[in-house]
N, C-alpha and C positions, 0 to 999 in steps of 0.2 A: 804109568799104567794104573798103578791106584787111584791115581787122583782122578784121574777118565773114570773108572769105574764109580768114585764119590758123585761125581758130576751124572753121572747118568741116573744113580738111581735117585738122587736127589729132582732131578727132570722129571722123573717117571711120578712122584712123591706130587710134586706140585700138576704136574700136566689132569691130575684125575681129582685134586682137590677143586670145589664147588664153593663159592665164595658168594654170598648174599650181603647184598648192602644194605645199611642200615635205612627203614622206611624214613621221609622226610615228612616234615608238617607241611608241608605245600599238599592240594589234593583237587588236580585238576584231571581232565578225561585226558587219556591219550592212544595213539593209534599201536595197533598188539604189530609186532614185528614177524610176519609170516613168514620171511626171506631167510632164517636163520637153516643153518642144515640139521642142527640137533632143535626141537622146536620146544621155544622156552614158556614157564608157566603166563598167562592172561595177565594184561593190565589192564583193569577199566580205569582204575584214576593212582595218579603218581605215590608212591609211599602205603600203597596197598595193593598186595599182587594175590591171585587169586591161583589154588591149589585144586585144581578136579580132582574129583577121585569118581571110581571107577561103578557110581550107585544110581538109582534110577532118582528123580527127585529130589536135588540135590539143595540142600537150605544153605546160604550164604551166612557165618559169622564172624565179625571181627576178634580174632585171637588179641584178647587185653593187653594191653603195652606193644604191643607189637607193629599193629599196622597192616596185620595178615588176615586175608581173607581164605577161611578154608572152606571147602564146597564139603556140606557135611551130610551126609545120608540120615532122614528121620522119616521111619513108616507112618508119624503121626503126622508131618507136616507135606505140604505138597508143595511148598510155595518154590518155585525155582528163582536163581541167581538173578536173572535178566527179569524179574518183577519191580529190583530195587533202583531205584534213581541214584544218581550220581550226588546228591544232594545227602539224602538218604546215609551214601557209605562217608561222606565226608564227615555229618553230625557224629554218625557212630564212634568217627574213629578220634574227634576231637574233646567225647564225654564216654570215649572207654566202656562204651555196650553194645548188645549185640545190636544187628542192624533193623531187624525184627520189631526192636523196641522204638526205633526212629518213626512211629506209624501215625504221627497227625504231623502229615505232610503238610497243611493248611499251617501250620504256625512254621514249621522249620523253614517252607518254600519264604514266609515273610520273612523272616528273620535273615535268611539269603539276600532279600532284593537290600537290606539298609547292612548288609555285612560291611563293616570299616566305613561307613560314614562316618565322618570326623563330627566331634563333638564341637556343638556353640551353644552357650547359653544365651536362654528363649529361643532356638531356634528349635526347627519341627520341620524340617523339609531335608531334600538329601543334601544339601548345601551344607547342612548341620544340624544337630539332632541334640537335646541333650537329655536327661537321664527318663525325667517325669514325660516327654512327649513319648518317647519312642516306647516305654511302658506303654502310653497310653494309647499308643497307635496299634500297639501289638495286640492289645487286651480288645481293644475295638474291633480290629480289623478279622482276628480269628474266633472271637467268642461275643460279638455284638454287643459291648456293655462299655459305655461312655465313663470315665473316669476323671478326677477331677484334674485340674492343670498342675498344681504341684504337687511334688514327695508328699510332702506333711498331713498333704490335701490325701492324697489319697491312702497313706498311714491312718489314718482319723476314718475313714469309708469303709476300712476292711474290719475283717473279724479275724482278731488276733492269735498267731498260731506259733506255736515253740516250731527250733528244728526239726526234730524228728514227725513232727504231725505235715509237715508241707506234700504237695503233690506238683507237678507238671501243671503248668497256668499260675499258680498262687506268684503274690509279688515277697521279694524281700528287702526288704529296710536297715538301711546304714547310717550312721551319723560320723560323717566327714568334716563337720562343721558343725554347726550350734543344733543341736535337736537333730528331729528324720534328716536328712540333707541330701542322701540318694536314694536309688529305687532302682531293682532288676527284675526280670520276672525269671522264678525258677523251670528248671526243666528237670531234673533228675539227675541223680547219683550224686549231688551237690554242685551241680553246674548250673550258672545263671548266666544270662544274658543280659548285656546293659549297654549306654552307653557312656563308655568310660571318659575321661574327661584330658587321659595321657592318649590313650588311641584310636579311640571312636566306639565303634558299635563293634562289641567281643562276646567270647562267653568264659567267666572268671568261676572259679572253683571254692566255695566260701571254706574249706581246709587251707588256705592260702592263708597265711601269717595276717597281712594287709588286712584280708576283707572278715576275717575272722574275729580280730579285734575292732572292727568297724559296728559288725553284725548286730541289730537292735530286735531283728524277727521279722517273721511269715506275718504276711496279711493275704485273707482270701477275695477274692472280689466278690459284692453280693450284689445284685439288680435291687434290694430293698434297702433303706439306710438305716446304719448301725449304730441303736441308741447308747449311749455310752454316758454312766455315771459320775 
């Protein structure tokens, strides 16, 4: 008779505890589960689930490390959840900021279409990509300004910038090899995009041991050429 009594409240104990799984790096769309009897929080894409709350105007932000998306009530803001592309909540949740800040769609949508192109040197098409084209493709394709065909080349064209002075668009410069020898363009919060030469077209974190010690500096791109003494 005790041991039934153990058993049951222990049943009661688990039956009312709510178990949330850990978000995953994968972050694709998927369909919301309407069929459930108790109706569970929104999924627009895998490893970020979305929390309503009960306020008119609700702004969508990615809770840091998490993966979670809270619908957060701000009388300043109006912008509602279903504004943000699915693009949009991926970048945020891969460079840990709000989604808000993912807003030149025009680079990130590019950065999407060469996501995981595997890397070939000289090549420049989705076949293969490797570090200086796909820089130079991005820098072209979202901000109209030709660059030149290698790292080195285009190290030598910038105006030279410490860590902390960088912005979103600016390139950075690594020496893997003899002198510049790679090239990413930054995006914010220290996340760059490149293509790597272990897994293609990524976005690397220059806090990262690797790329930290690699790191030579910011160059900005200018449309005039930079005399240099």
């Amino acid at each position: 008779m005790k041991h039934l009594f153990l058993v049951s409240v222990a049943a009661g104990i688990f039956s009312g505890t709510n178990l949330t799984a850990n978000a995953q790096s994968s972050v694709n769309i998927e369909q919301v589960n309407t069929t459930a009897i108790q109706k569970r929080s929104e999924k627009f894409i895998a490893g970020i689930e979305i929390k309503p709350v009960n306020k008119v105007n609700p702004v969508a932000k990615v809770s840091k490390g998490t993966g979670v998306v809270n619908a957060v009530a701000n009388n300043n803001e109006v912008a509602a959840i279903e504004t943000f592309t699915s693009t949009q909540f991926k970048y945020a949740q891969l460079m840990d900021v709000d989604v808000e800040s993912i807003s030149n769609t025009v680079l990130f949508n590019e950065i999407e279409k060469w996501w995981g192109t595997r890397y070939r040197y000289g090549g420049a098409t989705k076949e293969g990509i490797d570090c200086s084209a796909y820089a130079g493709t991005l820098v072209n394709s979202v901000y109209g300004v030709a660059l030149p065909r290698t790292s080195r080349e285009q190290y030598e064209s910038c105006i030279k910038l410490d860590k902390e002075e960088m912005q979103q668009g600016d390139l950075v410069f690594f020496k893997t090899g003899r002198g510049v020898s790679h090239v990413g363009l930054y995006l914010g919060n220290g996340y760059f995009t490149h293509a790597s030469t272990s897994i293609g077209v990524t976005i690397s974190n220059l806090s990262e041991t690797y790329w930290d010690k690699k790191f030579i500096g910011g160059g900005r791109v200018t449309t005039t050429p930079v005399v240099t003494e």
